[in-house]
C-alpha positions in Angstrom: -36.2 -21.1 110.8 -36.5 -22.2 107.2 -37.1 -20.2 103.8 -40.0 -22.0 103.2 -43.6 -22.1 104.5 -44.7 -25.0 104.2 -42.6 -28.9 103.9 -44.4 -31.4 102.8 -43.0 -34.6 103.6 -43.6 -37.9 102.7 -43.0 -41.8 103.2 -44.0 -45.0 105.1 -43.7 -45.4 108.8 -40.0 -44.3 108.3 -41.9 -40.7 108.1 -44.9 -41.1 109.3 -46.1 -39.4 112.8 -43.8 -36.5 113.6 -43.2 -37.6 117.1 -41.7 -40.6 116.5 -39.5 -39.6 113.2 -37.3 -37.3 111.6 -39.7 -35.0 110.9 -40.8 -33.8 114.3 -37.4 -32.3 114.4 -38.4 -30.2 111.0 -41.4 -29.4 112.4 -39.7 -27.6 115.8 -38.4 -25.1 113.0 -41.4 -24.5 110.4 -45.1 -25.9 109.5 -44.6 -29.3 108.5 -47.1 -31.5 106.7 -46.6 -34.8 107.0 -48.5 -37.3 104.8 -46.2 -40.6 105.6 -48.5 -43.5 106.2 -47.7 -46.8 107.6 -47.1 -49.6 105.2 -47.3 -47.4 101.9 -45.6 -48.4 98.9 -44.1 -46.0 96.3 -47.8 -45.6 94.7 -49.3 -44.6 97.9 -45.9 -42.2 98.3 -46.3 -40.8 95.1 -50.2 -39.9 95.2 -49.7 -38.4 98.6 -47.4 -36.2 98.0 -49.0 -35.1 94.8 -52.3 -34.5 96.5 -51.1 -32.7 98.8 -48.7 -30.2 97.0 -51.1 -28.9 95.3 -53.1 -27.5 98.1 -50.0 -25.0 98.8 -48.4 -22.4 97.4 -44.5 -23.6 96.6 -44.3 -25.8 99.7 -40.8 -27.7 99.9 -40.9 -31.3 99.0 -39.8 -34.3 101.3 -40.1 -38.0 100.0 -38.8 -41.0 101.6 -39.5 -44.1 99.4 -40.3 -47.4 100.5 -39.6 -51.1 99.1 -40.5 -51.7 95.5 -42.4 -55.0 96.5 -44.7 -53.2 98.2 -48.1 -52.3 96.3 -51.6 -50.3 97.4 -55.0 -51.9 96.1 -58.7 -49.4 95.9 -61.2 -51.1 97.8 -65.3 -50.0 97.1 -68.3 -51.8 98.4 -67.8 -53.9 94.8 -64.8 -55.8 95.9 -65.2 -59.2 97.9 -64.0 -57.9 101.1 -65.0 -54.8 101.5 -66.7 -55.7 104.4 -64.3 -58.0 106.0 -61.7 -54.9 106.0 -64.8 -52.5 106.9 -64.7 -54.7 110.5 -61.3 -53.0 111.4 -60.5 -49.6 113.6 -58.8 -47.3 112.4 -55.8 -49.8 110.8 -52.3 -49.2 109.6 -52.9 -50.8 106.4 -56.5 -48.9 105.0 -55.5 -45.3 104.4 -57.2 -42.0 102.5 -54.7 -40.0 101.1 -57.2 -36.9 100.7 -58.0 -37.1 104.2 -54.8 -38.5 106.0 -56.6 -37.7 109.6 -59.8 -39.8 108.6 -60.7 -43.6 109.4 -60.5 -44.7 106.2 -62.2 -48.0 106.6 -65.0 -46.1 108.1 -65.3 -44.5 104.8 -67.0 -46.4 101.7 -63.8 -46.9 99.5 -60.5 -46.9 100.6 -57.3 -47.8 99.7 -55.1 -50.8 101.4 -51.4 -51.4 102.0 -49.0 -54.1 101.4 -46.6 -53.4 103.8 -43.9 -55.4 104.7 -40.1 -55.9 104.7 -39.8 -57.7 101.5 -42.0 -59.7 98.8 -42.7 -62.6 101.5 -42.9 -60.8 104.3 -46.1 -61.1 106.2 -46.7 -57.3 105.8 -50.0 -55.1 107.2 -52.1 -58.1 108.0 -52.7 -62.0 107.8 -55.8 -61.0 105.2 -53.9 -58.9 102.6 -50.8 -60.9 102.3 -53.1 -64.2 101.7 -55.8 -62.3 98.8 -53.2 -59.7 97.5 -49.5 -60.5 98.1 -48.9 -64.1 97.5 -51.0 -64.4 94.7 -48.8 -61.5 93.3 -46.0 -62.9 94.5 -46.7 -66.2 93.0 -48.1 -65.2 89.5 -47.1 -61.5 88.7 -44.4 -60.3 90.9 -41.2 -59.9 89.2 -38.2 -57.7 90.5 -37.9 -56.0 87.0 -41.5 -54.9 87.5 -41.2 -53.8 90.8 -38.5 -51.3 90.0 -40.0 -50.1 87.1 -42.9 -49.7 88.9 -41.2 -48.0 92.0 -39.2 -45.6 89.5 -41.6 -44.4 87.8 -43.6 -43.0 91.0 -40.3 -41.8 91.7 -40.3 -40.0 88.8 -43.8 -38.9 88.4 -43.2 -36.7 91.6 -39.9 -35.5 89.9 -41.4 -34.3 86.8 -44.4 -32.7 89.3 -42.3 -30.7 91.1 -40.7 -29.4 88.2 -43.6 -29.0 86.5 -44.2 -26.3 90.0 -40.8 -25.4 90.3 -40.4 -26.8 93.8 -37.2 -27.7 95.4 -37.4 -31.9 96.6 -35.0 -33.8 98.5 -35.3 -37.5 98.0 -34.0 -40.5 100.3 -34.7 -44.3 100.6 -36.0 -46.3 103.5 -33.2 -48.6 103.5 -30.7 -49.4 100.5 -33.7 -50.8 97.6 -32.0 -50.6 94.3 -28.9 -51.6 95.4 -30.3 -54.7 96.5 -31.5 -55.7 92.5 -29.7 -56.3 89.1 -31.1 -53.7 87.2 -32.9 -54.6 83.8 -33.1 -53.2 80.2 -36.3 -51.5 81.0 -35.3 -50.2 84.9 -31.4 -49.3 84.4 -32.6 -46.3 82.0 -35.4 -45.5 85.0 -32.6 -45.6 87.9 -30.1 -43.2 86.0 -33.0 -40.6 84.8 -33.8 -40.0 87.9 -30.7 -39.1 89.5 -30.3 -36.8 86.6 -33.7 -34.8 87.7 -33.3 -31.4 90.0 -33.7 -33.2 93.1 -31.2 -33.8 96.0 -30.2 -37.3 96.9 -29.7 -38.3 100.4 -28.1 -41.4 102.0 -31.1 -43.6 103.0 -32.1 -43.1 106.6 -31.7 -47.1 107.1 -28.1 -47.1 105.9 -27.2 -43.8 107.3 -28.7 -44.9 110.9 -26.4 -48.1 110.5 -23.0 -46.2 109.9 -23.4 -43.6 112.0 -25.8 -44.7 115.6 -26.0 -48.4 117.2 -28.8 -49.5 114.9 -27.2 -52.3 113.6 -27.7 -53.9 110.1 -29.0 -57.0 111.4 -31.6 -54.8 113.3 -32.6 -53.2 109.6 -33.1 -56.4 107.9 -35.3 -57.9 110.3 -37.5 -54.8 109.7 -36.7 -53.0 112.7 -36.8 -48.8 112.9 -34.8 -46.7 113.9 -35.4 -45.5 117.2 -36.7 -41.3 118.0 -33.2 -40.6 118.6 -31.5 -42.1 115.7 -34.3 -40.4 113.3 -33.5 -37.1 115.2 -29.9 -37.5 114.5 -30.6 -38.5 110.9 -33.2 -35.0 110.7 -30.5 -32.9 112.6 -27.0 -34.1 110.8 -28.6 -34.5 107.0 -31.6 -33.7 106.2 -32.0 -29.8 107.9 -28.3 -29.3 106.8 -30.3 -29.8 103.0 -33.3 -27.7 103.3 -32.5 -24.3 102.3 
């Protein structure tokens, strides 16, 4: 058993669902929370987390980020589409972060998710990647952005936690900023916060490469790791860490 009561932990579909993740193996040993949700960006990450913490009393803090290209949009019965997304069950992409067991679509506003592997990946569906992605990709997205953008959510859960005093451990889908040349504006970003009170771990991607059969090739083309290989990930890094 841990020290703490409660874990809140938090990602994309790295984290999400404790039965096919790393956290299911956290959650054998004490009350986990998870708020992971498929296809969420570091906004989504960064709001869930937040919402949730502050529902318990000194929980311990999880986060897994995401890629930096990905983005989440509000959606009300003023935008366009509302009722084309409205048509779906229960999706990956639509999501609630106040009520993460809810429909969300079945709900008047909601948020959507970019998803994908990378900036031209097809992502959560056919519909957001043709009204939201490309036309970001094609007339706003810029890598320097991104990270500033991704860095900042990063660091907005930082300062929250100790703001609370909470103890966080911190990991990456997949090796992100090493993939970029860091700019004037995100270089600062990326150094401030490895220099907050939170624990850095190898991302579960890289770490899943090196040390099971999932094979880089695997990672890039988006695959996941498989149950066992998140187990082994929970088992020889992150419960190690929580304490």
């Amino acid at each position: 058993m841990f020290n703490f009561k409660e874990i809140i932990v938090a990602g994309c579909s790295f984290t999400y669902n404790n039965e096919m993740t790393w956290a299911g193996k956290l959650a054998d040993r004490t009350n986990v929370v998870n708020v992971g949700s498929c296809a969420a960006g570091n906004d989504y990450i960064a709001r869930s987390v937040i919402n949730e913490a502050d529902k318990h009393t000194n929980p311990f803090i999880i986060c897994q980020w995401s890629g930096i290209h990905r983005k989440s949009y509000y959606i009300d019965s003023s935008h366009p589409l509302h009722s084309e997304f409205k048509k779906a069950e229960w999706p990956d992409w639509a999501g609630d972060y106040t009520d993460i067991n809810s429909d969300a679509v079945k709900k008047s506003d909601f948020w959507i998710k970019t998803g994908g592997n990378n900036i031209n990946h097809s992502g959560s569906s056919e519909l957001i990647h043709k009204h939201f992605v490309e036309p970001y990709a094609k007339h706003f997205y810029s890598d320097e952005q991104a990270l500033v953008e991704s860095l900042e959510n990063i660091l907005k859960v930082q300062y929250y936690c100790k703001s609370k005093g909470l103890k966080n451990i911190m990991f990456w889908w997949k090796p992100e900023i090493e993939n970029y040349e860091l700019g004037r504006f995100s270089g600062p970003l990326a150094s401030q916060i490895t220099n907050e009170h939170t624990l850095w771990l190898p991302s579960i991607g890289e770490w899943c490469v090196k040390n099971t059969d999932l094979t880089q090739e695997q990672l890039d083309k988006g695959y996941h790791p498989t149950k066992a290989q998140h187990d082994q990930y929970a088992e020889k890094v992150i419960i190690p860490n929580v304490s």
